[in-house]
N, C-alpha and C positions, 0 to 999 in steps of 0.2 A: 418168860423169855422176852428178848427185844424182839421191835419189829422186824428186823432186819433177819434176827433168827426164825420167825416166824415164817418170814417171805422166804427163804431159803433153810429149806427145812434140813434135821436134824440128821434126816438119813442120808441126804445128798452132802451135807458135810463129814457125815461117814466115810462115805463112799470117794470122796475124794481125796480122804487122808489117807486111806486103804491106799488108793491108786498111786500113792505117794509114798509111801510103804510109812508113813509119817514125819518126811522128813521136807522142810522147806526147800522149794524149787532150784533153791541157788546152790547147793548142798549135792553131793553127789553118793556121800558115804556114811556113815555112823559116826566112824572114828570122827569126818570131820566138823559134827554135830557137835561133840563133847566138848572136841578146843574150841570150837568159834564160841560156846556160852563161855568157859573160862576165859575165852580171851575178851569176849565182851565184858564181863564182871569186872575184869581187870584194866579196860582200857576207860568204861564208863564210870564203873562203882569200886575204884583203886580200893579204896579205904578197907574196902572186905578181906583184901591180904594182911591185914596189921593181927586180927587177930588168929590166923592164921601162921603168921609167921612168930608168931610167939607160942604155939600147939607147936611149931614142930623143930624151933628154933630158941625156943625160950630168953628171945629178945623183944623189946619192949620201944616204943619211940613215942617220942611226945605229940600230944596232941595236933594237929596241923603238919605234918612232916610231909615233906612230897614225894612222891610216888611218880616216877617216870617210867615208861617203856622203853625198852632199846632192843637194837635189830635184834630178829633172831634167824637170820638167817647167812649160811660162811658157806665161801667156796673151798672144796677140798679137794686136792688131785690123789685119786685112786691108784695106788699101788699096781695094783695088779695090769691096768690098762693104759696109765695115766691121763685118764683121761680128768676134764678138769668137770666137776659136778658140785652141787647143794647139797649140804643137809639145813633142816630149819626144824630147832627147836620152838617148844609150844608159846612159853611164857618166859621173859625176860626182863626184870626192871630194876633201874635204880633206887636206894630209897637212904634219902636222905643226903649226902654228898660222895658218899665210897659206899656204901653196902650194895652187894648187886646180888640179888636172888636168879634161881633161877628154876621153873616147875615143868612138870611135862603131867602129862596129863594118860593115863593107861587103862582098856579094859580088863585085861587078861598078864597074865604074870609069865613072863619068861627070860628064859636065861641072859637073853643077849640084852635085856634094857640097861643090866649095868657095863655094858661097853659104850652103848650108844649117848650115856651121860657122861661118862669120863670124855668121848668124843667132841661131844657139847660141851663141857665143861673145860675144855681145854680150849678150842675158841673162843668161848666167852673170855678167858684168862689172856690169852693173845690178844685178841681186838681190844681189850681196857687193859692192857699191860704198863704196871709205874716206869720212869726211865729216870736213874739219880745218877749222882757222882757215884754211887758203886753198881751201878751196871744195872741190868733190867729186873724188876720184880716180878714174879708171874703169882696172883690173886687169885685163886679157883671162887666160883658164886657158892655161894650157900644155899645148896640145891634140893632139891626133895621130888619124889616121883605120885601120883594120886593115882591109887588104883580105885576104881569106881565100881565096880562089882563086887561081889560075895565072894571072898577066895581067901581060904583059912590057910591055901598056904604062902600068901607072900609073907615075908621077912620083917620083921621090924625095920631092919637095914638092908640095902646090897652093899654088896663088898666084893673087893678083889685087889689080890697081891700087885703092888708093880715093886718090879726087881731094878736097880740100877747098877752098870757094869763095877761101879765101887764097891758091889759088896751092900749099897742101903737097899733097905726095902718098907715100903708103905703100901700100908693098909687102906685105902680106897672105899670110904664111906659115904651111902647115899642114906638118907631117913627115907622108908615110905609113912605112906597116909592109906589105911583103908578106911576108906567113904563110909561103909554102909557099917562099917564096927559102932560109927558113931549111933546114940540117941539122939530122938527128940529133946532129951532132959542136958544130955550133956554139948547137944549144940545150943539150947539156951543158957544152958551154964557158963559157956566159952565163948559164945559169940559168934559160932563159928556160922555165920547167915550163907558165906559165901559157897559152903555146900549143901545147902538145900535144893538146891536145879539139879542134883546128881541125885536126891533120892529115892526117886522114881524108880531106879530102875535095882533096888532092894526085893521086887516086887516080880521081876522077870523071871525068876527061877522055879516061884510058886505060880506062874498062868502057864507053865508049859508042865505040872506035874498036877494031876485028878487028885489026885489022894492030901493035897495041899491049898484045898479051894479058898480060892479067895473071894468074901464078900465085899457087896457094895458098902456094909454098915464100916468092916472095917477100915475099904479105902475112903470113904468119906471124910468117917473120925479122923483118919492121919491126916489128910488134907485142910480140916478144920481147927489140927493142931498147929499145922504149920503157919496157916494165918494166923492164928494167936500168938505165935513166937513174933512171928514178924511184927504184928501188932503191938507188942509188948517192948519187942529192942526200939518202936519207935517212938511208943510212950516214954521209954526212959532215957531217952537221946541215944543211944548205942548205931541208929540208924536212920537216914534219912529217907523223905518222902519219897523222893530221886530212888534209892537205891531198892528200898522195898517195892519200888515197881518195877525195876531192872529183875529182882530177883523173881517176881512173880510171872514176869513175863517171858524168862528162860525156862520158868518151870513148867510154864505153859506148853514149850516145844518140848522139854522132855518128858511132860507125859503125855503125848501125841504120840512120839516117837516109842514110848516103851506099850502103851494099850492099842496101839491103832490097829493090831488083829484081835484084841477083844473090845464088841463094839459098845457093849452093854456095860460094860465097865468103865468102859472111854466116855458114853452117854452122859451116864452118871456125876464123873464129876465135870463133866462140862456144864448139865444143868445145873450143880451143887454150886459150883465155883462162878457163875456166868454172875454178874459182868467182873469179878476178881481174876479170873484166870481169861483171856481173852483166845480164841483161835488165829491163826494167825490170817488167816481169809478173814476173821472179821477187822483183824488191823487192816488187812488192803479194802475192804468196806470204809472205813475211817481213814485213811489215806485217798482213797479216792472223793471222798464227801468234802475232806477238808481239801482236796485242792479243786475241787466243782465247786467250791465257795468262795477261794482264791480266784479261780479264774472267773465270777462271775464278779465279783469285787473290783478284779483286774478292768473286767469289760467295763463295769460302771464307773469306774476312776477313767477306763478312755475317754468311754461316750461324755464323761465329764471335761475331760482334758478336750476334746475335740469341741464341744460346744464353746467354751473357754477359749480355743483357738479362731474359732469361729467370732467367736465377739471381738476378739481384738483385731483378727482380720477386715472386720467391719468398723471399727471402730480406726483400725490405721485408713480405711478406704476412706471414710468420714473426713479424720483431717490431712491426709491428703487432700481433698478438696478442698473441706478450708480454707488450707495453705495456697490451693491453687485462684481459692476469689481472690482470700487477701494479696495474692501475689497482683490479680489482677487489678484489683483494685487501686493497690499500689503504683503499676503503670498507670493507671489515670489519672491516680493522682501525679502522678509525676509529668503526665502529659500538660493538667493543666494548668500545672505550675508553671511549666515550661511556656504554656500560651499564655500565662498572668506577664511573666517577665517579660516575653518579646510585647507583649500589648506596653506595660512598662516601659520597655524600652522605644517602643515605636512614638508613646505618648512625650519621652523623654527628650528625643529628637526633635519632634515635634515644638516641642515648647523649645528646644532649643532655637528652632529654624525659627521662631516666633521672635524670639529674642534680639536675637541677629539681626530679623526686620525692623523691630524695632529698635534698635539702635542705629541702624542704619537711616532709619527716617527721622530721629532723631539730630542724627547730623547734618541730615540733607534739610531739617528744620532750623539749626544753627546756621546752617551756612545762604540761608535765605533770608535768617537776621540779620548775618555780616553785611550783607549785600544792601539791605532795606535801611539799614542805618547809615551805609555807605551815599545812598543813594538820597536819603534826607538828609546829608548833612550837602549833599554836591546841592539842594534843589533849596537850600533855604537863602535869602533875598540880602543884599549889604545894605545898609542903612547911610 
């Protein structure tokens, strides 16, 4: 066992699958256990309706075809009240560009499921209805009902008359699918992976009768056959990694859901199957782990981003100052550039005023020669 199973032992995970009647928290009914795996197979692991829809449709589509979902759910105004209300069928999708299936999903067999598909089957035909130059088409899906229990008497088919006031009348065909009719041998024969999460509960009619005990040896071996199928569709491509862990992981809730009032039988293949079949407290274990590893990533990618924020804050502090010598600096320099020129200019003055002088005593020098020569020629002697 893991640690984790260790630390939280085997009887306490009993005991709260007991308290739980086995059924995950978010779930409030049985019924609505069965569609959420069909609907999950179908929304995660599409590809498991192809060989499914050739069992019960005996159509075929090429490799790669696409598989859509569409609403399954129409407003209907009630007759009797008018009042306006829902119905929502199980499984809805397109496949391929026009083919529209459409499945429901049943534990028990009774009369009124083939109204309630012609119901469904008549909105689905409204809400995708063709519109040509000759007026509207109405397209019924190609539908089918999965009874999931032991019940020898549902029908190959349901059926029921509709009469129209002209005088026609049709016959109103549904295929069913009984689940548990199927083998081990002929779900690996067909492929059919996508009902192995239902067949657990082949298995419910024998823990509620003495006289039909059921061993561990036998639920084991079935359980170790079923991983081999699986093993097998994926050795030979039929099925991917993705999906055989989709499958094993619904199968997991429903054999929670079909042993969880036998504990010793629940036990068993939980130790058998651990770590292939996982509980779903041990997914919120592993949900929980992985995101206490997330958020501790998270925190060290802050305290990363924060020191990171911290140095560039320091580092804008840094040249901010810089900028603010250089700036300063700059005004000195500019100041004493300013005191180079005016000294320049003072000096340039300067030598002006010099200039000036001297030119001026330069004249006042001329005009003391005019005078000297004037004055030797007045003082020189007649002969």
């Amino acid at each position: 066992m893991t640690e984790k199973m260790s630390t939280f032992s085997i009887k306490e995970i009993l005991e709260e699958i007991h308290g739980t009647e086995g059924l995950p928290k978010e779930l409030s009914s049985e019924a609505q256990l069965w569609d959420e795996i069909l609907k999950k197979m179908t929304y995660v692991a599409s590809d498991l309706l192809f060989p499914l829809i050739q069992e019960i449709h005996h159509k075929t589509y090429p490799k790669g075809t696409q598989i859509r979902p569409l609403a399954t759910e129409y407003a209907v105004e009630r007759g009797d009240t008018k009042k306006i209300s829902s119905i929502r069928a199980d499984i809805t999708v397109l496949v391929g560009s026009r083919d529209i299936y459409h499945f429901e999903c049943q534990l028990r067999h009774d009369g009124s499921m083939i109204f309630r598909m012609f119901e469904y089957d008549a909105h689905i035909a409204l809400s995708y209805a063709d519109m040509d130059q000759n007026g509207m088409q109405l397209e019924f899906p190609r539908s089918a009902v999965l009874y999931l229990t032991d019940n020898s008497k549902v029908p190959d088919r349901l059926e029921c008359k509709i009469s129209f006031p002209d005088g026609g009348c049709y016959t109103y065909q549904i295929p069913t699918v009984r689940v548990q009719a199927y083998t081990l041998q002929d779900i690996r024969e067909k492929h059919l992976c996508i009902l192995i999460p239902f067949l657990p509960l082949r298995f419910r009619r024998r823990l509620k009768k003495k006289s039909e005990r059921l061993t561990k040896e036998e639920l084991t071996s079935f359980y170790r056959d079923i991983i081999l199928i699986l093993d097998e569709e994926v050795k030979t491509g039929n099925l991917s990694e993705t999906n055989r862990a989709t499958i094993l992981s619904l199968l997991g809730k429903a054999t929670v859901r079909v042993f969880y009032q036998r504990r010793e039988l629940l036990k068993e293949v939980i130790t058998m199957t651990e770590p292939i079949l996982k509980l779903e407290i041990e997914k919120y274990w592993d949900m929980l782990d992985q995101q206490r590893m997330q958020m501790e990533e998270m925190n060290r990618a802050l305290q990363h981003k924060e020191k990171e924020l911290q140095s560039m804050e320091q580092a804008l502090q840094d040249r901010s100052q810089a900028l603010q010598d250089k700036e300063q600096a700059l005004q000195d320099t500019n100041q004493a550039l300013q005191d180079t020129n005016q000294a320049l200019q003072d000096k340039e003055q300067a030598l002006q005023d010099k200039e000036q002088a001297l030119a001026e005593s330069r004249r006042e020098i001329e005009a003391l020669r005019k005078q000297l020569a004037s004055l030797s020629a007045t003082a020189t002697p007649r002969l």
